[in-house]
C-alpha positions in Angstrom: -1.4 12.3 22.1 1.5 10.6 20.6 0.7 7.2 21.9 -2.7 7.7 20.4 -1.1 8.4 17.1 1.1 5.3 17.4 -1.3 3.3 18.6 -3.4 4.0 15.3 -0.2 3.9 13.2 0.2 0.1 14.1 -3.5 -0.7 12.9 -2.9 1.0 9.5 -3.7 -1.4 7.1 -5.1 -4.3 8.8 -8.7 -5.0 8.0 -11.2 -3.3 9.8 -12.8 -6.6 11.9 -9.0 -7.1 13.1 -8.7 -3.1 14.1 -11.6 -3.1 16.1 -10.5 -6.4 18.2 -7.1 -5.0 18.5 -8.8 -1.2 20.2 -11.3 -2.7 21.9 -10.4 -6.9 22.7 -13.5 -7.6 24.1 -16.1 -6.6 21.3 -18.6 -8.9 20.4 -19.6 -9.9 16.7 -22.6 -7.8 16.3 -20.9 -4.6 17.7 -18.0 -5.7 15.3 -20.5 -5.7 12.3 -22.3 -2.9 13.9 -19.2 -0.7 14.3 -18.3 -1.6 10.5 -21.7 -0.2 8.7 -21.2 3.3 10.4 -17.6 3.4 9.7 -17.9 2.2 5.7 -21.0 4.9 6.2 -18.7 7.8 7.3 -15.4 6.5 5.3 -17.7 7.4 2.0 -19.1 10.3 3.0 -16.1 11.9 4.4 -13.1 10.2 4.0 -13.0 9.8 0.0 -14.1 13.0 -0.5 -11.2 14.3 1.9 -8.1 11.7 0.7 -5.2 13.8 -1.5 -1.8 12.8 -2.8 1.0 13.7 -0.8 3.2 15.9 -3.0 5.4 14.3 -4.9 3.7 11.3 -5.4 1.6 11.8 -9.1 4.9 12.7 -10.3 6.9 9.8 -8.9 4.0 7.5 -10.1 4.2 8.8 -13.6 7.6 8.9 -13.7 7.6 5.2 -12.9 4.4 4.2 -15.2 6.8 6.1 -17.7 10.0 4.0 -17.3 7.8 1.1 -17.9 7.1 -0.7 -14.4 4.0 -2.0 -13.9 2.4 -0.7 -11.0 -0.3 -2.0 -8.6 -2.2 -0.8 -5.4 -3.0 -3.0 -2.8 -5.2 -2.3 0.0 -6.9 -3.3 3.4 -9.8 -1.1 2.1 -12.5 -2.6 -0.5 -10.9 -3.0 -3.9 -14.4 -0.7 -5.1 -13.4 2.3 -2.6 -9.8 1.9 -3.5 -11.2 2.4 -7.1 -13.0 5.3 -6.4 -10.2 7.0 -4.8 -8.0 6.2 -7.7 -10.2 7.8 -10.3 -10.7 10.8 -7.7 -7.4 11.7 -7.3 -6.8 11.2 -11.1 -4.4 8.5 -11.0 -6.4 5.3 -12.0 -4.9 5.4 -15.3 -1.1 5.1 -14.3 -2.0 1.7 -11.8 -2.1 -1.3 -13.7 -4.0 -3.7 -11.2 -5.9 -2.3 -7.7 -6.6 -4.8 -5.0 -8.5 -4.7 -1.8 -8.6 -6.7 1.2 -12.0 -8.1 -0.5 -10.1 -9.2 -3.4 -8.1 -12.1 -1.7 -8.8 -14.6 1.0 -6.2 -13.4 3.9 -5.7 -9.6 4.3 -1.8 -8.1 4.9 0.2 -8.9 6.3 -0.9 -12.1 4.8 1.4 -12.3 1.5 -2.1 -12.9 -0.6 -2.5 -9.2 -1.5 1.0 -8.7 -3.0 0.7 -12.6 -4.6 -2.2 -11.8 -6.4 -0.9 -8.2 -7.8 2.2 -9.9 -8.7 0.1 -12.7 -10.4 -2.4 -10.2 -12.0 1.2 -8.2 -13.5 3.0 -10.9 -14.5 6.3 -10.5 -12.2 7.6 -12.9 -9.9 8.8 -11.8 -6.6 12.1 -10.9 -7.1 11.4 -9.0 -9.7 8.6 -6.9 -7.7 9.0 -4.4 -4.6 6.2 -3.5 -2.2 6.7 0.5 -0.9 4.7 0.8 2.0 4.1 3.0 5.0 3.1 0.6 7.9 4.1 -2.7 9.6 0.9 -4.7 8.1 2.2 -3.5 4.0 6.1 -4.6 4.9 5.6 -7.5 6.6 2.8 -8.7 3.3 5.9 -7.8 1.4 8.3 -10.1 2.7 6.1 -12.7 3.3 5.6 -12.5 -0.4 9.4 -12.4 -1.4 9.1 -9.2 -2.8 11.7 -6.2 -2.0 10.3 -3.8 0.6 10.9 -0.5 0.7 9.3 2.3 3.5 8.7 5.4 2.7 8.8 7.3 6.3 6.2 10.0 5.1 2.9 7.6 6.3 1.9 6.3 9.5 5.5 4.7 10.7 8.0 7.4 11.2 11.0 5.2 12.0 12.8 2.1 10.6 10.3 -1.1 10.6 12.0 -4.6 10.8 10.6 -5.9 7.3 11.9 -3.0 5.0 15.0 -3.5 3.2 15.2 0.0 2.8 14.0 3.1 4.1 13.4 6.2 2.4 12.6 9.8 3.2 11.7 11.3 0.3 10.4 11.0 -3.1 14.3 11.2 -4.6 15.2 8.4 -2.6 12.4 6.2 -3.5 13.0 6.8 -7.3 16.8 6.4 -6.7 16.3 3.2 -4.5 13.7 1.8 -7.4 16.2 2.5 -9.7 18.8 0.0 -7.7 16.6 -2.3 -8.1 16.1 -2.1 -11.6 19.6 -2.8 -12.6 20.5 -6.2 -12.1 16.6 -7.2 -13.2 15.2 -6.1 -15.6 11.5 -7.3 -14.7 11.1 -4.4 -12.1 11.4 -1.5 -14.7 9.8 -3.6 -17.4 10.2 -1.7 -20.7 13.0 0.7 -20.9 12.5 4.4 -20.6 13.5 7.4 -18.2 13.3 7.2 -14.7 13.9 11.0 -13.4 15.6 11.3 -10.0 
């Protein structure tokens, strides 16, 4: 079971045309576009419904929305599901920009995604950090020159190559965001309290 769990781990965030050529190499187109109605099918009617924050993370969100970074989402899912699940869980109002893998022309880890939410936010890269959970979000990260942080509570359990740092809980995140925020000013934006 563990390899299974891995296995999906390392497709977590690619699109979903890539993630079913990686599981099964052979497929044909039509089984691809096939395979992709009944899964955007099921992902509505039972993932969105079923997707909650991992505690912790409303309050670190509004803890950074209320030290004045600007915050985006980025996403290998469509940038209208990734809306829906942002209204849903009660959160759309503390992300500036949302961005799916429809919203650009290469999906992670293509730098595109984090380019274009940069862009769309005003920020260059060293002034942004991508926090992600999986190989596909770090690697888009540093291919955009933007910090990376992991946070080990997602997919990837253990250090990745492309994170500059690696975090295990929501303290650390704040506290590593915080580093960051010293020397340049861009990544906390206006001033205010960031609670560790």
């Amino acid at each position: 079971m563990r390899l299974v769990v891995e296995k999906v781990g390392e497709l977590t965030g690619l699109p979903l045309d890539a993630m079913f050529r990686l599981a099964w190499p052979d497929i044909g187109a039509a089984d691809v576009e096939s395979f992709r109605v009944e899964y955007r099918a099921r992902y509505d009617t039972v993932a969105i419904p079923a997707t909650r924050l991992y505690r912790g993370a409303r309050t670190t969100l509004r803890d950074f929305h209320a030290a004045g970074l600007r915050q985006a989402t980025v996403t290998g899912k469509r940038a209208a599901d990734c809306e829906r699940i942002l209204r849903g869980l009660g959160i759309k109002k503390d992300i500036d920009v949302y961005l799916g893998g429809d919203s650009v022309p290469r999906p992670k880890p293509a730098p595109d995604l984090a380019q274009h939410a940069m862009s769309r936010l005003g920020v260059s890269p060293d002034e942004s950090v991508v926090i992600g959970d999986s190989a596909a979000d770090l690697a888009m990260g540093k291919a955009a020159g933007a910090h990376t942080i992991q946070v080990l509570w997602g997919f990837s359990r253990s250090s990745l190559p492309d994170a500059d740092r690696t975090v295990r809980t929501w303290r650390q995140l704040r506290d590593a965001v915080r580093a960051l925020g010293g020397p340049k000013p861009g990544i906390l934006g206006r001033s205010g309290p960031l609670r560790s």
